[in-house]
N, C-alpha and C positions, 0 to 999 in steps of 0.2 A: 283472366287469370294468367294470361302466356306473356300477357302484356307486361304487367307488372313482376312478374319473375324476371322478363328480360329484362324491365328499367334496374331491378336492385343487382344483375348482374354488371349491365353497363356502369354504374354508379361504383359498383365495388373495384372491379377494374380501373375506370379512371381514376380512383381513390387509392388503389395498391401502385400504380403507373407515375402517382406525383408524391407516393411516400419515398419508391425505390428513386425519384431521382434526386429528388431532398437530399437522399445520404450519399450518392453517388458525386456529389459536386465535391470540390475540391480542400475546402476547408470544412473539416466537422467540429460544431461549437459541444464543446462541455457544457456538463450542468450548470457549472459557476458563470457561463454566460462568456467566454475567452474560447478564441476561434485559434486555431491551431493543426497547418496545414500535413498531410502524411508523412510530405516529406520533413518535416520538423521533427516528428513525433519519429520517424524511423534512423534521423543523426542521433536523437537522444537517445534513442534503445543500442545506436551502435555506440557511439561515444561511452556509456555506462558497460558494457562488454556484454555475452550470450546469455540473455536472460536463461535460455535452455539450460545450458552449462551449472549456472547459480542455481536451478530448482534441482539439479539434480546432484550435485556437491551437497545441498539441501538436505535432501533425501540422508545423505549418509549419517549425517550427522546424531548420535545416541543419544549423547546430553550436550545439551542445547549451552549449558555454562559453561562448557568447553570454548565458544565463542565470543562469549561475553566480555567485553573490554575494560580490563582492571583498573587502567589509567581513568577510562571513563566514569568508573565507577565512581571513584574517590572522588571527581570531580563535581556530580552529579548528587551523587549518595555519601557525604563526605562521614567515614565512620562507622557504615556498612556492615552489615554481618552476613558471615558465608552465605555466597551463594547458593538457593538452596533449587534445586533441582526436580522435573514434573516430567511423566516421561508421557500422559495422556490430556491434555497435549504437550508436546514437547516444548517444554518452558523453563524458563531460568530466572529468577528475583532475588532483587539485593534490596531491604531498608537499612532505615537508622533510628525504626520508630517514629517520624515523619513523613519522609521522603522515600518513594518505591520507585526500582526501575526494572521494569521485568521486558524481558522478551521471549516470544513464541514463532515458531518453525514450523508452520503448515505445509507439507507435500499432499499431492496423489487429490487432490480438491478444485471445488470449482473456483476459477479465481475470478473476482471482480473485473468489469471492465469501468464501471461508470464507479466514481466514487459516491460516497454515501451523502446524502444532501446536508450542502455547505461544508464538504470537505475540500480541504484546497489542493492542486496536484502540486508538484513535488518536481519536477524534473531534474532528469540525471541517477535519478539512482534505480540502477536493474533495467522494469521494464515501465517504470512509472512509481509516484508514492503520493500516497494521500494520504494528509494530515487533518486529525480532528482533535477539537479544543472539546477535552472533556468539562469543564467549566466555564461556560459560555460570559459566566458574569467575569473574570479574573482571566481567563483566557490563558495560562499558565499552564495547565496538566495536559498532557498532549498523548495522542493517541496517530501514530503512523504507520501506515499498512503498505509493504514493498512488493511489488509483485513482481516475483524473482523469475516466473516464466508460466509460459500455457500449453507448452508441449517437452516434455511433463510437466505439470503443473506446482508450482510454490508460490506460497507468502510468509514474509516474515513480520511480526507484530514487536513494534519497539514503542513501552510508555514509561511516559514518564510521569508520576505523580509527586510535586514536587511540594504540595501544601504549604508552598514560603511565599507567592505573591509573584516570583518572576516567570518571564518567559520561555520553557523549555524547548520551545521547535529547534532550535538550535541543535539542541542537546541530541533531543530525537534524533534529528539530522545526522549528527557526526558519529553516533551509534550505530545507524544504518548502515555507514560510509565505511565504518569499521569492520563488521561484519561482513558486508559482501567482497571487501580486500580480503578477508578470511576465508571467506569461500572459492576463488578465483583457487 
């Protein structure tokens, strides 16, 4: 009996002792299978400005269409009808009857570290972003999640449902880029 208690200790040990140096090395791989070293990952949280700072500019924010980038809209949502505003969660959407582009403003939450599987990261904006193609087949309506900071904590959610056939990451993209220049 003391025997085998000790083998499943020694066993769990040497098994907690090769998990912690797995992560300890110097490059940690993401899910999408792309290795990317700390120091990488901490020029692009500085190069994008205080994630800190954005979740808590974040935080202020009442109505979220206050943010929302008109230029983008038209370009995006050409034809659009007012912006209509959500205060639980704090959300802001523009259509045209086709095409949607709403964004959302999460503070005070747990924020993702790992993206959601086969989401692609993003680099350069805030503290990271990952993008998901809500239509796998057409690959077009896109779904991007910024993670403005984890002490206090924010995400901001920009989609684009564009039901025309083209590529929105773009779009995403420049909405996001939009927005946290607004926050700063």
């Amino acid at each position: 009996m003391n025997r085998a208690l000790i083998s499943i200790l020694l066993t769990t040990l040497v098994f907690s002792a090769c998990m912690s140096k797995k992560s300890d090395g110097p490059i940690a791989t993401r899910r999408d299978g792309s290795g990317e070293s700390s120091d990488q990952r901490q020029s692009t949280t500085e190069s994008a400005g205080n994630g800190s700072a954005l979740a808590a500019a974040a935080a202020k924010i009442t109505d979220v269409c206050s943010v929302m980038p008109a230029d983008l809209v038209q370009k995006i949502v050409p034809g659009a009808s007012a912006p209509q505003s959500e205060q639980y969660p704090r959300r802001c959407s523009v259509s045209n009857g086709t095409s949607v582009l709403e964004i959302t403003i999460e503070t005070g939450i747990i924020v993702p570290v790992d993206p959601v599987n086969g989401a692609e990261f993003i680099p350069g904006l805030a503290e990271g972003g990952y993008l998901e193609r809500l239509d796998p087949h057409s690959r077009g309506d896109t779904y991007l999640t910024v993670i403005l900071g984890k002490d206090p904590k924010g995400l901001l959610h920009v989609e684009v449902a564009g039901h025309d056939g083209k590529d929105h990451k773009e779009d995403a993209i420049a909405v996001a880029r939009e927005i946290l220049s607004r926050l700063h």
